[in-house]
DRENFILUM-284350 format. One line per 4 residues: number of its first residue (from 0); their letters; for each residue x negated, y negated, z negated of C-alpha. Coordinates in Angstrom, 2 decimals. Each point is the difference from the previous one (the first is absolute). Example, Ala and Ser with C-alpha at 12.3 -4.5 7.8 and 13.67 -1.06 7.14 Angstrom:
REM DRENFILUM-284350
0	AS	-12.30/4.50/-7.80; -1.37/-3.44/0.66
This chain:
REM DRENFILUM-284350
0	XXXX	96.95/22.72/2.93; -0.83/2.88/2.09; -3.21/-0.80/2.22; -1.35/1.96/2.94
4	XXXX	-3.21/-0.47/1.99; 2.68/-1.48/2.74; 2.45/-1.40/-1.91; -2.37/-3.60/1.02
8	XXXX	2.08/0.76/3.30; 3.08/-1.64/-1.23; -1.57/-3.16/-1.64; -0.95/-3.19/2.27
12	XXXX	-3.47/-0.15/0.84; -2.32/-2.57/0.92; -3.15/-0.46/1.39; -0.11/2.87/2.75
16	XXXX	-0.56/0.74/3.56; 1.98/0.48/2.87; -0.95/3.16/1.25; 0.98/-0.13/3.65
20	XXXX	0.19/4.13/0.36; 1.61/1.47/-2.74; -0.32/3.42/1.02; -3.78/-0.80/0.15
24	XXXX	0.23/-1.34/-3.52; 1.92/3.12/-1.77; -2.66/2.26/1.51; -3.14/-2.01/-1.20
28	XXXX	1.87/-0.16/-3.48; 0.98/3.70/0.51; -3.86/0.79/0.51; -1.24/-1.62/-2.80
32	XXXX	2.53/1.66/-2.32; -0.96/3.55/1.09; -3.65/-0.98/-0.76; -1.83/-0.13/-3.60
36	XXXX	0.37/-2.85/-2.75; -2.72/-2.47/-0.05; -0.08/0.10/-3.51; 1.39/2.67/-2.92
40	XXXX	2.15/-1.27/-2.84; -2.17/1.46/-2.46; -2.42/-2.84/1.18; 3.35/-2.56/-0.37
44	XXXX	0.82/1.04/-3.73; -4.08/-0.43/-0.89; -0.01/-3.68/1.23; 3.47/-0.54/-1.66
48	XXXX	-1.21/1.15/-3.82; -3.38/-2.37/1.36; 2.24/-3.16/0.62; 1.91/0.59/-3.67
52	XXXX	-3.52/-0.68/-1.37; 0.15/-3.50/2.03; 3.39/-0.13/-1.11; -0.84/0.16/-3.58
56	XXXX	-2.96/-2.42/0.23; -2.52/2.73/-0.31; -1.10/-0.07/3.70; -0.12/-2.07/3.38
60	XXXX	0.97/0.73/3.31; -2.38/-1.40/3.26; 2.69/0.54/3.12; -1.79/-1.03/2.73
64	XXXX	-0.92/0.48/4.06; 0.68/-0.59/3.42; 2.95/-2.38/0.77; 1.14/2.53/2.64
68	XXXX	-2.25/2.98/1.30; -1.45/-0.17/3.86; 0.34/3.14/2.12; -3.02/-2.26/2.01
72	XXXX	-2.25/-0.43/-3.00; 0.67/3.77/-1.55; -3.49/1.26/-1.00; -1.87/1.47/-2.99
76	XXXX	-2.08/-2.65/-0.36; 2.91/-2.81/-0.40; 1.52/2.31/-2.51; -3.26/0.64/-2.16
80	XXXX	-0.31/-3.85/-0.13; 3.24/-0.50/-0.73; 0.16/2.10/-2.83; -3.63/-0.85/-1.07
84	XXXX	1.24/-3.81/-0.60; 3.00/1.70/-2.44; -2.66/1.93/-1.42; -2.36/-2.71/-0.85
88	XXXX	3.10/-2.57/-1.16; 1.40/3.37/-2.44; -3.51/-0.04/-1.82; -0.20/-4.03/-0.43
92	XXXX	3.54/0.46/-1.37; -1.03/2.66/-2.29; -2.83/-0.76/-0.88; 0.71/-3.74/-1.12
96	XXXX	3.43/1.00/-1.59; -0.48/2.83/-1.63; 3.13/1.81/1.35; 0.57/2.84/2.30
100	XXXX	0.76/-1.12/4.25; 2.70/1.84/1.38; -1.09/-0.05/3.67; 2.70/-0.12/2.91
104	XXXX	-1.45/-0.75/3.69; 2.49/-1.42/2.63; -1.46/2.83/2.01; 1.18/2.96/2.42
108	XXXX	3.64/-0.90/0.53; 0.43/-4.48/-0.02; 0.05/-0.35/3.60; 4.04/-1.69/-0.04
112	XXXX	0.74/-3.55/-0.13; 2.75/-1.64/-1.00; -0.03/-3.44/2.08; 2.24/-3.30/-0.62
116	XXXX	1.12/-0.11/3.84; 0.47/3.24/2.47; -1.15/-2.08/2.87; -3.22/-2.76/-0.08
120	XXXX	-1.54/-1.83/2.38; -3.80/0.57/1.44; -0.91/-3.01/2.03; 2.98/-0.42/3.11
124	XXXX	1.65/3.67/-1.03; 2.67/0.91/-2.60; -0.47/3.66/-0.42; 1.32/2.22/-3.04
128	XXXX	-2.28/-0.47/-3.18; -2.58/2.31/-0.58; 1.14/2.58/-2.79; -3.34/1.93/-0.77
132	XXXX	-1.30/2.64/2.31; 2.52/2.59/-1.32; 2.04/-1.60/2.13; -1.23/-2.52/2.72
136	XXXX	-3.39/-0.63/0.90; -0.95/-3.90/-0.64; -1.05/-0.83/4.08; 2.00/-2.89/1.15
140	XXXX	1.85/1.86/2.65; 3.88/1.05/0.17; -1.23/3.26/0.49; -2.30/0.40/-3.20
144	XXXX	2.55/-1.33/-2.28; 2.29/2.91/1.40; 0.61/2.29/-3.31; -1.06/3.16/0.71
148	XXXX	0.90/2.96/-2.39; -3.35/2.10/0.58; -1.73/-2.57/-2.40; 1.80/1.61/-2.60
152	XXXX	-1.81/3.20/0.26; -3.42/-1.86/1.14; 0.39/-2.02/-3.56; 0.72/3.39/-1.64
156	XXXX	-3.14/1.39/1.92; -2.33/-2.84/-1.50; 1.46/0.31/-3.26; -1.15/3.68/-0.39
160	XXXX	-2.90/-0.80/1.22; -0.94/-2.80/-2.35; 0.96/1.19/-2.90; -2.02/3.05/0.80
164	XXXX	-2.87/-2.03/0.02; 1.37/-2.28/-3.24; -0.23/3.79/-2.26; -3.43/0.39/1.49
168	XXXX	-1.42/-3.28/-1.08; 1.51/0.15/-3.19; -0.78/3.76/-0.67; -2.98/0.47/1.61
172	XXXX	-2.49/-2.52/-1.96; 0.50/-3.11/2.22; 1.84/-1.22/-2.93; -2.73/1.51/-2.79
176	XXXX	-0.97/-2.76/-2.67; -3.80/0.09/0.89; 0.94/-1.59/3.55; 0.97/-3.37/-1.48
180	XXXX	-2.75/-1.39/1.72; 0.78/1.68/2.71; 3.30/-1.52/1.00; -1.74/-3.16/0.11
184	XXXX	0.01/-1.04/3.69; -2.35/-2.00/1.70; 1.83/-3.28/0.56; 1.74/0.47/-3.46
188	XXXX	-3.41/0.23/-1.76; -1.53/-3.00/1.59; 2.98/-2.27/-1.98; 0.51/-1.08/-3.73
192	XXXX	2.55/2.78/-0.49; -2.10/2.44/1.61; -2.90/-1.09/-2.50; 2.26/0.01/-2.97
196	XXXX	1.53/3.50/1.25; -3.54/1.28/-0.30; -0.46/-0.96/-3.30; 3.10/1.27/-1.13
200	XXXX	-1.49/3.85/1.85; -3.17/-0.35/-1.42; 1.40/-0.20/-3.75; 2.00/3.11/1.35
204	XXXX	-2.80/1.73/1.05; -1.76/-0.83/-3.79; 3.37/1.62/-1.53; -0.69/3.00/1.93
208	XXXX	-3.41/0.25/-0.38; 1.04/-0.32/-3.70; 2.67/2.76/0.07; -2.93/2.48/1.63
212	XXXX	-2.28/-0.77/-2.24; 1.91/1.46/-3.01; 1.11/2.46/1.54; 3.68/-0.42/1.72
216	XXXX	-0.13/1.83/3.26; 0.94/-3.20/2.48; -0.72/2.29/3.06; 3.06/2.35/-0.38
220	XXXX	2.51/-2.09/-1.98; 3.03/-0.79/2.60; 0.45/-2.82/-1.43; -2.98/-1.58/1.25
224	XXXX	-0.16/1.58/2.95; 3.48/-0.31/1.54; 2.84/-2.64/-0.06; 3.58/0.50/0.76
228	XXXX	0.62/-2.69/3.11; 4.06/0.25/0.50; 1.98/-1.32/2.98; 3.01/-2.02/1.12
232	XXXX	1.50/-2.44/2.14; 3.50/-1.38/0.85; 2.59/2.21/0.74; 1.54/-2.38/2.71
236	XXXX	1.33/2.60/2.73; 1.70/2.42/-1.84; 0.58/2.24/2.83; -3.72/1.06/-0.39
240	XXXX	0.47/0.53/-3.53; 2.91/2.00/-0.61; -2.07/2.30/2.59; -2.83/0.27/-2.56
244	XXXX	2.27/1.02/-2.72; 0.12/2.72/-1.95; 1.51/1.97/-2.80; -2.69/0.96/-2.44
248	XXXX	0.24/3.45/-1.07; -1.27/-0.19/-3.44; 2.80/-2.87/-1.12; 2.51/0.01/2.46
252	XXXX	-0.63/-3.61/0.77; -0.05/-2.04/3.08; -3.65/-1.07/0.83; -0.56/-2.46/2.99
256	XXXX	-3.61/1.75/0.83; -1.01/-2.88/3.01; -1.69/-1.54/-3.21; -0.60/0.00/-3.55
260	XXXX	1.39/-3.13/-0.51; 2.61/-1.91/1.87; 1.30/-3.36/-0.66; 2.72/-2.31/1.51
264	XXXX	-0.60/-3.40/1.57; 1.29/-3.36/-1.09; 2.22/-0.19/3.67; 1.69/3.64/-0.47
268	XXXX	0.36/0.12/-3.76; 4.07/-0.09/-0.28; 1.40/1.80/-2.87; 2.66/1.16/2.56
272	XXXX	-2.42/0.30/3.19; -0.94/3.42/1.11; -4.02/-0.65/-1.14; 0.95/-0.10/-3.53
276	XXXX	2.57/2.57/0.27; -2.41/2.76/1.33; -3.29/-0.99/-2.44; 2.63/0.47/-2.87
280	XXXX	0.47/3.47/0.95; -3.45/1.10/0.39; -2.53/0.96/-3.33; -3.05/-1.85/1.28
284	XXXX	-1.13/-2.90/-1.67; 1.89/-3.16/1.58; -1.41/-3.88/0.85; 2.41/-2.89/0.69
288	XXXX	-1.47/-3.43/0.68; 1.55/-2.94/-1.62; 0.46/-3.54/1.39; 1.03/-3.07/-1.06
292	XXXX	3.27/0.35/0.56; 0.35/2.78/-2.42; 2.22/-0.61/-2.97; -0.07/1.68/-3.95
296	XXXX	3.38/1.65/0.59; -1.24/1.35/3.98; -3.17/1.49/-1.67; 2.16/1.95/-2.65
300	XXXX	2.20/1.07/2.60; -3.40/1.58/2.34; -1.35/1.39/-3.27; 3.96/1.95/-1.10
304	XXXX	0.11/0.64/4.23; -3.56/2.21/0.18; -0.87/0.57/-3.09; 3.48/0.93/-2.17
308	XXXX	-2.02/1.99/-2.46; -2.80/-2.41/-1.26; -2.57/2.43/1.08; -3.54/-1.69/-0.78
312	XXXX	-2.38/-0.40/3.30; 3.41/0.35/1.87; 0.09/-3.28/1.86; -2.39/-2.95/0.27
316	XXXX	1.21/-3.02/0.73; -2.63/-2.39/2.74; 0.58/-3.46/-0.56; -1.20/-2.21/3.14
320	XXXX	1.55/-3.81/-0.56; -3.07/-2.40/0.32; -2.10/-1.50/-2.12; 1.73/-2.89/-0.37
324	XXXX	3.41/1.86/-1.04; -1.49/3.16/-1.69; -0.07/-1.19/-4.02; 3.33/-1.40/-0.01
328	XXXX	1.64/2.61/2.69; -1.38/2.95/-1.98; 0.55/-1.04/-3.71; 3.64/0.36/0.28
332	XXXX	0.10/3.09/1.62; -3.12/1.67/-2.58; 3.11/-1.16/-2.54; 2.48/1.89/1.13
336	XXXX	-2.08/3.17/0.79; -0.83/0.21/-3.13; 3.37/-0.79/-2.16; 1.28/2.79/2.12
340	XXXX	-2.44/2.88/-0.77; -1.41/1.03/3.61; -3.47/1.28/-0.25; -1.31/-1.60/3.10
344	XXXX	-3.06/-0.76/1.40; -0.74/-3.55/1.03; -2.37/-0.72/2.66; -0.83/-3.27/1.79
348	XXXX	-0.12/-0.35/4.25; -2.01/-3.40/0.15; -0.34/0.77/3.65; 3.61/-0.71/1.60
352	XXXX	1.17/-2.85/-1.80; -2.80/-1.98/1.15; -0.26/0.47/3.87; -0.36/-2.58/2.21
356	XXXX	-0.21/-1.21/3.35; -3.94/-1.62/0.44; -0.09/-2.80/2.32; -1.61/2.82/2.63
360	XXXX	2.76/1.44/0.17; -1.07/2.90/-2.52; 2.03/1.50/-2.55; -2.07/-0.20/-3.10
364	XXXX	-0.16/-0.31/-3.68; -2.64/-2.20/-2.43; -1.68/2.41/-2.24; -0.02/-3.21/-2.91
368	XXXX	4.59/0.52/0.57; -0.68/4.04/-0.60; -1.65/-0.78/-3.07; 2.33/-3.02/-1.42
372	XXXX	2.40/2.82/0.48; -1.45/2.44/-2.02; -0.28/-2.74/-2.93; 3.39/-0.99/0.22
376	XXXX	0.77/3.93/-0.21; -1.93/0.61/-2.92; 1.02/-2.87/-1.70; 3.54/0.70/0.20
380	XXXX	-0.53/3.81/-1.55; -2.05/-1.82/-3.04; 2.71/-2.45/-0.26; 3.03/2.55/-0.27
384	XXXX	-2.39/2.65/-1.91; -0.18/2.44/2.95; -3.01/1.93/1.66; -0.78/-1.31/3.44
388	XXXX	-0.50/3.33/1.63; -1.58/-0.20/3.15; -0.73/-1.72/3.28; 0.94/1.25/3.84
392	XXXX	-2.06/-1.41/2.30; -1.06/-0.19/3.81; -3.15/1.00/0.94; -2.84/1.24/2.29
396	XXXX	-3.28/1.60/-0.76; -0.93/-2.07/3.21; -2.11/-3.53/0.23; 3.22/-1.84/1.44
400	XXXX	0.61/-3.61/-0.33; 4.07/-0.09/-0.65; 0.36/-1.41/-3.00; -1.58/-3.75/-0.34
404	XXXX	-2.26/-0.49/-3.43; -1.21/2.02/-2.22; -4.10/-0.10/-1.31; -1.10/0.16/4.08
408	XXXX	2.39/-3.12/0.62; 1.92/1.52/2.92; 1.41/-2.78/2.43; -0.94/1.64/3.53
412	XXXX	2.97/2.34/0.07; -0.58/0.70/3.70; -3.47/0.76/-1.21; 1.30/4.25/-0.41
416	XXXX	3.60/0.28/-0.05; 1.03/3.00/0.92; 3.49/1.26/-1.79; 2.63/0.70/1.73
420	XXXX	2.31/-1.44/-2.23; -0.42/-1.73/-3.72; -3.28/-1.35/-0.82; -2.57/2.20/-2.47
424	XXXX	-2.53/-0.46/-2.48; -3.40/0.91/1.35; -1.94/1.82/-2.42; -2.11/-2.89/-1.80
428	XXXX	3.34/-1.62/-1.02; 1.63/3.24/-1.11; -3.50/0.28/-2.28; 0.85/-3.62/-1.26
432	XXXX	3.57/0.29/-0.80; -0.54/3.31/-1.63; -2.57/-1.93/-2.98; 3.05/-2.90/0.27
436	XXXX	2.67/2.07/-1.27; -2.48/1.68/-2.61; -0.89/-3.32/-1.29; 3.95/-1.17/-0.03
440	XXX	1.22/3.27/-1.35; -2.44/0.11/-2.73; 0.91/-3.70/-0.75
């Protein structure tokens, strides 16, 4: 079917804004498009042939982040502990399963939200929902929830800017081996993941020690020295994508260059909506969450819709049901996926099926329902004879109390709450539930 980076135009759409000046909108858009991609699809096609290796059971992918990026909280120092907490959860996962960690940050473009209502209520005011700061700005006034277009560009503006410092980090020797220890905060340290972290980096350190001794130069290998950190996020207003895409000039293809990786969201996932029908058209690795509600035949028809030609580390499907539905939601569905021949990847959201209103008031989730969902994951995938392939998470590199449980027993959620939308993992549980899913994985 012939497919243009517009052709979403002419599909119905959910899930977006009402921009109230249109003119302002087509110039913001028109701006951005005139300016350079975020990302290359060089980049793209290197984390695609890294995801076949997940899809063939010979790697695992660690998607995790921010649940939506603040303009008010932009700063180096949020995004070095962000990415040091994927950093430290990659080398648990390595090191206790023996297998490679693809690593993709929710980083430098997941500022949109998809929301269940476009108005909500704050205290005696119904105002329009808060939509990420691409769009709105989360103060409960009439005027902040006012989309304004010159977001876009701002969101473009921190993008650059973060993934600048991302290829820094990860090039310049933030990321080095011999730091292990390093990326061991203080208030992660202190706890029994932080002391079982720094066992794990001090056998490290004796490996290394090891590999100088006879001789292996460990100070100049890259692949001690750098990692590859890609990024992604939900390509929910499509406007600012299709301004961020680009024909690549070695292939020909269609690259979406706001991200590495894009992926589709359980709400706007419609084999005839216009989200599906632009991701099919573009070469980047795709996501698309599945829900409960997702049937054998409707997977088939997502894998045939975006990826027609079976390519390997194409598309990985996100399952987020709950850990009470997971095992017997998912089994069917691993079934079918695999009678049919699509190489997919299969990774597990234990974040969104479990939300839930605290009695405070609080959106939250209970770190003991993220894990139960993990288990149910993997033992669906040993049931059906599949590889569970990853995990996507939510996540801070911040001491936040947002998610109830874990080793600290969290129960004071007004304690450090601070997102301005879905509840995070502080660092300490992100530690924890990275030696969880070793342990389950490795059985």
């Amino acid at each position: 079917m012939t497919w243009s980076p517009s052709s979403w135009q002419d599909a119905p759409i959910k899930q977006q804004p009402t921009w109230p000046d249109a003119g302002a909108y087509e110039a913001a858009l028109k701006q951005i498009a005139s300016m350079p991609p975020l990302v290359f699809a060089g980049e793209a096609r290197s984390l695609q042939n890294s995801l076949a290796r997940v899809a063939a059971g010979n790697a695992f992918l660690l998607q995790a982040g921010d649940c939506a990026e603040s303009f008010e909280e932009f700063s180096a120092d949020n995004i070095r502990e962000k990415l040091r907490v994927i950093l430290q959860m990659a080398i648990v996962l390595t090191y206790s399963m023996g297998v490679p960690v693809v690593k993709v940050g929710r980083m430098a473009g997941q500022f949109a939200k998809p929301r269940s209502s476009d108005t909500e209520v704050i205290g005696d005011l119904e105002l329009p929902s808060f939509r990420g700061h691409i769009v709105n700005d989360p103060a409960p006034t009439a005027a902040a929830r006012i989309p304004d277009p010159d977001r876009l560009v701002s969101a473009y503006h921190q993008s650059a800017s973060t993934l600048n410092l991302l290829r820094a980090f990860t090039k310049g020797g933030f990321a080095a081996l011999d730091r292990v220890h390093a990326w061991n905060q203080e208030f992660v340290s202190s706890s029994p993941e932080g002391r079982r972290y720094d066992q794990l980096a001090a056998e490290i350190d004796r490996a290394l020690r090891f590999m100088g001794a006879i001789g292996m130069d460990t100070e100049s290998d890259a692949n001690l020295r750098e990692v590859d950190v890609w990024t992604s996020h939900e390509a929910l207003l499509l406007g600012y994508e299709e301004a961020l895409t680009r024909r690549d000039s070695t292939t020909g293809n269609w690259y979406d260059c706001s991200a590495h990786m894009l992926w589709i969201g359980e709400r706007t996932r419609d084999l005839d909506g216009a989200h599906i029908e632009f991701l099919r058209g573009v070469s980047n690795p795709i996501g698309c969450k599945v829900g409960p509600s997702m049937t054998g035949e409707e997977v088939i028809a997502l894998c045939d819709a975006v990826n027609p030609a079976m390519v390997p580390g194409r598309l990985t499907l996100i399952t987020r049901m709950g850990a009470d539905r997971i095992e017997d939601g998912l089994r069917p569905l691993l079934r079918a996926v695999r009678e049919s021949g699509h190489p997919v990847v299969w990774a597990c959201d234990p974040m969104h099926g479990n939300t839930f209103t605290a009695d405070s008031g609080r959106k939250t989730r209970h770190f003991d329902a993220v894990v139960a969902e993990i288990e149910g994951f993997v033992r669906a995938h040993r049931a059906e004879g599949t590889w569970p392939g990853g995990i996507h998470v939510e996540l801070t590199g911040e001491n936040v109390t947002e998610c109830l449980g874990g080793s600290d027993a969290i129960d004071d959620l007004d304690d450090r709450y601070e997102t301005i939308c879905d509840p995070r993992l502080n660092a300490r549980q992100s530690l924890d539930l990275a030696f969880r899913t070793a342990e389950l994985i490795r059985g």
